[in-house]
N, C-alpha and C positions, 0 to 999 in steps of 0.2 A: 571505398571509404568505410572504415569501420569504427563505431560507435560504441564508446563503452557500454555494457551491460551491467543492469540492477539487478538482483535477485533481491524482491522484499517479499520474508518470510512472514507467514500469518500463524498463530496456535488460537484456539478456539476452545472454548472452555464443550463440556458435553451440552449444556442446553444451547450450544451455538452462538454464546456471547462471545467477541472476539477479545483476548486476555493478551496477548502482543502483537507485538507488528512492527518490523523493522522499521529504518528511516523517518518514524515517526516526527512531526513537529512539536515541542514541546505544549506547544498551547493546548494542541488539539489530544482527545482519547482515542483510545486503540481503535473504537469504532467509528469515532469520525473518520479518522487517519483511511479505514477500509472505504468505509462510505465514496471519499475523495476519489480514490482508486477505483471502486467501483465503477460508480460513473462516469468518470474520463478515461478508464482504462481497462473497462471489463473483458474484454477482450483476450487481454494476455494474461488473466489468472486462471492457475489450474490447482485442481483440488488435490491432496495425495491425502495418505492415510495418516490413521491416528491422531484426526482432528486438528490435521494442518492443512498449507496452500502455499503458494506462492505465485507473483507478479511477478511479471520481467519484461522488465521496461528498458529505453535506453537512457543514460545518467541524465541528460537533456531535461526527459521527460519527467523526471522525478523533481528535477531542481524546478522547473518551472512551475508543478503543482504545488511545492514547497513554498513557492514565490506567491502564486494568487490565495493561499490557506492566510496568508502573511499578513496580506491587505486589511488594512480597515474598512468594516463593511459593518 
């Protein structure tokens, strides 16, 4: 069984504020958006160079964080 794969790319401004982030939810900012991932998905992000990153997740797992970001709370 194979599962689509996410790659959500991150760029990081130099004092480390995060400045994009794929897949983002409109509501939420770049650094919520990481925050979210973070914590539910820290796991599968790896750092590269020149003040980037990426998560890679499978499609699943992105729409469902997409999903609970969504809720009213």
């Amino acid at each position: 069984m194979n599962s689509q794969q996410v790659i959500v790319h991150v760029r990081f401004a130099p004092n480390g504020r995060v400045i994009q982030i794929s897949e983002r939810p409109a509501k939420l900012t770049p650094t919520q958006w990481f925050d979210v991932l973070s914590t539910r998905a820290g796991s599968t992000y790896r750092p590269l160079a020149r003040g980037r990153g990426a998560f890679r997740l499978a499609r699943a797992a992105v729409e469902a964080f997409k999903q609970e970001t969504a809720r009213p709370g």
